[in-house]
C-alpha positions in Angstrom: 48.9 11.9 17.5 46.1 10.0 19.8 46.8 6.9 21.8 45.0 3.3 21.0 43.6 4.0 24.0 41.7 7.5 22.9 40.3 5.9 19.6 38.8 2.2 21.7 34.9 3.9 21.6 35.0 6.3 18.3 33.3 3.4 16.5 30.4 3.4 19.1 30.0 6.4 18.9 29.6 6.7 15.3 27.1 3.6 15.5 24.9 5.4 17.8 24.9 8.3 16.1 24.0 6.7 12.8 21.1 4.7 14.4 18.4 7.4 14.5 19.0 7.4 10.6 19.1 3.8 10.1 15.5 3.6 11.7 14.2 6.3 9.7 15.6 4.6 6.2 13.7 1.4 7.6 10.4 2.9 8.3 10.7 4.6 5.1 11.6 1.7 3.0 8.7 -0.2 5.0 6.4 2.2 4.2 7.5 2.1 0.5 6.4 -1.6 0.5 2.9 -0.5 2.2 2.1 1.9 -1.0 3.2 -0.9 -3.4 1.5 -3.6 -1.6 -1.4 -1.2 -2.1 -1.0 -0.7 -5.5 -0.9 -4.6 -6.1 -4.0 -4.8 -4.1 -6.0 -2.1 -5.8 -5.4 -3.9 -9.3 -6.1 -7.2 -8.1 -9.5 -5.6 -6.5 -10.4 -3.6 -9.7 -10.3 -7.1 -11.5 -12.5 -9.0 -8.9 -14.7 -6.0 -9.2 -14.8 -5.8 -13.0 -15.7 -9.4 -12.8 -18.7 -9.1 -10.3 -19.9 -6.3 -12.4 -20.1 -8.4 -15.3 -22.0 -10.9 -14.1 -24.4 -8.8 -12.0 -23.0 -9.6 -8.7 -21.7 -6.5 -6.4 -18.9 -5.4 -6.9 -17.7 -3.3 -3.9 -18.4 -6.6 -2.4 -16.2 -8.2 -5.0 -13.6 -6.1 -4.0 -13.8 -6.3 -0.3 -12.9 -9.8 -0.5 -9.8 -9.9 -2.1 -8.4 -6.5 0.0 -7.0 -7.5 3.9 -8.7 -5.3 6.4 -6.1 -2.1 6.5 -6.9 -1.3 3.0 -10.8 -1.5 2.8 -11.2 1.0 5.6 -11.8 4.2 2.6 -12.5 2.0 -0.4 -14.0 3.3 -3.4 -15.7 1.9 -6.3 -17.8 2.8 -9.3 -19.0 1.2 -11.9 -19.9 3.0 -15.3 -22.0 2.3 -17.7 -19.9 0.5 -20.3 -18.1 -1.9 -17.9 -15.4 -0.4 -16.5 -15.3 -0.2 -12.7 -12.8 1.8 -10.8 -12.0 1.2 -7.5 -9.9 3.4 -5.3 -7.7 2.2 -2.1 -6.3 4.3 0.5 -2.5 3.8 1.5 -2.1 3.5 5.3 0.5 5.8 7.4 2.6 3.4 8.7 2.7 5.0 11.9 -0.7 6.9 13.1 -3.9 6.5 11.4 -3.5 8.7 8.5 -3.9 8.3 4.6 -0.9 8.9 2.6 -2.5 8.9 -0.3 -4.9 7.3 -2.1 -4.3 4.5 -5.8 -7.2 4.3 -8.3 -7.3 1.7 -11.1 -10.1 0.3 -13.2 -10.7 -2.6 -14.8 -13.3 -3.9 -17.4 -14.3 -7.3 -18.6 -16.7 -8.2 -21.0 -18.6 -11.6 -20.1 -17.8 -14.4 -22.5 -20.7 -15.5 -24.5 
């Protein structure tokens, strides 16, 4: 059987070797909340865009405005002919430069008459 004495740091121990994987499930949970922040952000751009279009305004300017400055660095939109625009934001790497991947939504409005 071990002494008191022997069993006094086992619980450090197991603290520091648990902390490499409690940083990793934090990045990765952070990282989560970056992709849905992005998805959020890509709607709410496809509607300003939709919007612009509709009234004959720009709408990759449209969208622009609504998106912070980490998510318009590879932005896409189109517009097609029957009102629908699409627009297309790229989800930052949390760490690095990267693209994770990239959301796509569209949107249409029809002006009110």
């Amino acid at each position: 059987m071990l002494s008191m004495s022997a069993e006094k740091g086992q619980a450090s121990v197991e603290l520091v070797a648990l902390l490499p994987l409690i940083g990793l499930l934090v990045l990765l949970l952070w990282q989560a909340a970056l992709a849905g922040e992005a998805v959020w952000l890509a709607a709410t751009a496809a509607r300003a865009a939709a919007r612009a279009d509709a009234v004959g305004a720009d709408p990759a300017a449209a969208a622009r405005t609504v998106l912070p400055g980490r998510f318009e660095r590879e932005l896409r939109v189109r517009s097609a002919a029957d009102g629908v625009v699409e627009v297309a934001v790229a989800v930052p790497a949390l760490i690095g430069g990267a693209t994770l991947a990239t959301v796509s939504t569209r949107a249409r409005f029809e002006a009110q008459r």
